[in-house]
C-alpha positions as CSV (number, residue, x, y, z in Angstrom):
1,X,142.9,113.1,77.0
2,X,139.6,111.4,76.1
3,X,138.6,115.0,75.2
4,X,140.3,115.2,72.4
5,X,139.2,112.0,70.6
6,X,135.6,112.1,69.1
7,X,133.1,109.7,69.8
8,X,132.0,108.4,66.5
9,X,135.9,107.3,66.1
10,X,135.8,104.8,69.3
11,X,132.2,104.0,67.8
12,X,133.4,103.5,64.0
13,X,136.9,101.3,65.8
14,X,133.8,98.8,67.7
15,X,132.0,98.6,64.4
16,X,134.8,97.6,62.7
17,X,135.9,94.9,65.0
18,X,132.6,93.9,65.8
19,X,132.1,93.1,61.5
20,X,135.4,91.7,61.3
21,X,134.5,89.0,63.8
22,X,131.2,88.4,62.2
23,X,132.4,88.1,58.5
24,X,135.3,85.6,59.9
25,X,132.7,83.4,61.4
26,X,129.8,83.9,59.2
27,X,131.9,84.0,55.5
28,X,133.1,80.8,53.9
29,X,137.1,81.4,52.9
30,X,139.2,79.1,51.5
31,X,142.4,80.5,53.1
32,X,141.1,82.3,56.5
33,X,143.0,85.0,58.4
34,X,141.4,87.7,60.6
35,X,144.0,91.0,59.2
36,X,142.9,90.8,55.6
37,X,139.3,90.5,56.9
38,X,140.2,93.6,59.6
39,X,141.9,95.4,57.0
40,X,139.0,95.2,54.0
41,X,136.3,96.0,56.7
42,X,138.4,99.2,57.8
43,X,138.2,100.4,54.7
44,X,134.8,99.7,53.9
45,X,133.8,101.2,56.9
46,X,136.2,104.6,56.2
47,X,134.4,104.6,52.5
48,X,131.1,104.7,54.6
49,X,132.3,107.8,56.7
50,X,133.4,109.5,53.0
51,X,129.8,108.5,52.1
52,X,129.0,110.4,54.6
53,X,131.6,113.8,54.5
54,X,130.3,114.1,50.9
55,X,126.9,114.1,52.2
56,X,124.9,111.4,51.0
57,X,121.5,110.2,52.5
58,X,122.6,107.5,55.6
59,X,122.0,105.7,58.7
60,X,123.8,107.4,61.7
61,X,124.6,105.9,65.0
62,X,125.9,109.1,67.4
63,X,129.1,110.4,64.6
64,X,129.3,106.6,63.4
65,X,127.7,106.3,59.8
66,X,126.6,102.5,59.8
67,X,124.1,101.0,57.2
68,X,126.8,102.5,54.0
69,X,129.7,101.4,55.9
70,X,128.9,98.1,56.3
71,X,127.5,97.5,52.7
72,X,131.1,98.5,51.8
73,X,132.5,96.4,54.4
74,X,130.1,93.0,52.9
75,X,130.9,94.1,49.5
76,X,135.0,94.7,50.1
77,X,134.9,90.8,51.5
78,X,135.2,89.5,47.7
79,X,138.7,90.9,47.5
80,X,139.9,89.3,50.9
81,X,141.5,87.0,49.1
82,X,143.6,89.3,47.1
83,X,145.1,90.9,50.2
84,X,148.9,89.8,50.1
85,X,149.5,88.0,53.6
86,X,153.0,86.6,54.4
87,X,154.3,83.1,53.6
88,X,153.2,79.9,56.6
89,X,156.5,78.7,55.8
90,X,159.5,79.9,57.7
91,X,162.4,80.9,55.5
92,X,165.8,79.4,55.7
93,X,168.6,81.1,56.3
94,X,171.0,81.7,52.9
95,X,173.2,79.4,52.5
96,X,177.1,80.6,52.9
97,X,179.4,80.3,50.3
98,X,182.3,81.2,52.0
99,X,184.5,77.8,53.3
100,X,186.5,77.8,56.3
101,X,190.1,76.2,54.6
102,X,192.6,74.9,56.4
């Protein structure tokens, strides 16, 4: 089974995680939550491995291409806050309109 999944993708899944828990601690956020800041670095990091299909200079670790993917990843944190996250609030149910008469 582990055959059959490439090593720079475990690498490139432990970078990821690994920046995501760095740019939660190390960013200030007004409104902070770890799966916009997972999701951004993600795709800065999959931007960094298109860098590197379309063959642009880089900075390989094993299959993993790290120095573009994580300037993509820094740069991506701006729009963090644009990422749509659900509401803190829990939602009531609606209300019925239908009366039980007698």
């Amino acid at each position: 089974m582990l055959r059959l999944i490439p090593p720079g993708l475990i690498l490139l899944i432990l970078f990821t995680v690994v920046a995501a828990a760095v740019f939660y601690a190390a960013v200030p956020y007004k409104r902070r939550a770890f799966v916009p800041i997972l999701l951004m670095t993600a795709l800065g990091f999959a931007l960094g491995q298109g860098w590197d299909y379309v063959g642009l200079p880089s900075f390989r670790f094993g299959q993993a291409n790290v120095l573009p993917g994580l300037l993509f990843a820094l740069g991506l944190q701006l729009l963090v806050r644009f990422v749509p996250r659900p509401s803190v609030e829990p939602r009531e149910p609606p209300a019925s309109n239908s009366t039980t008469g007698t």
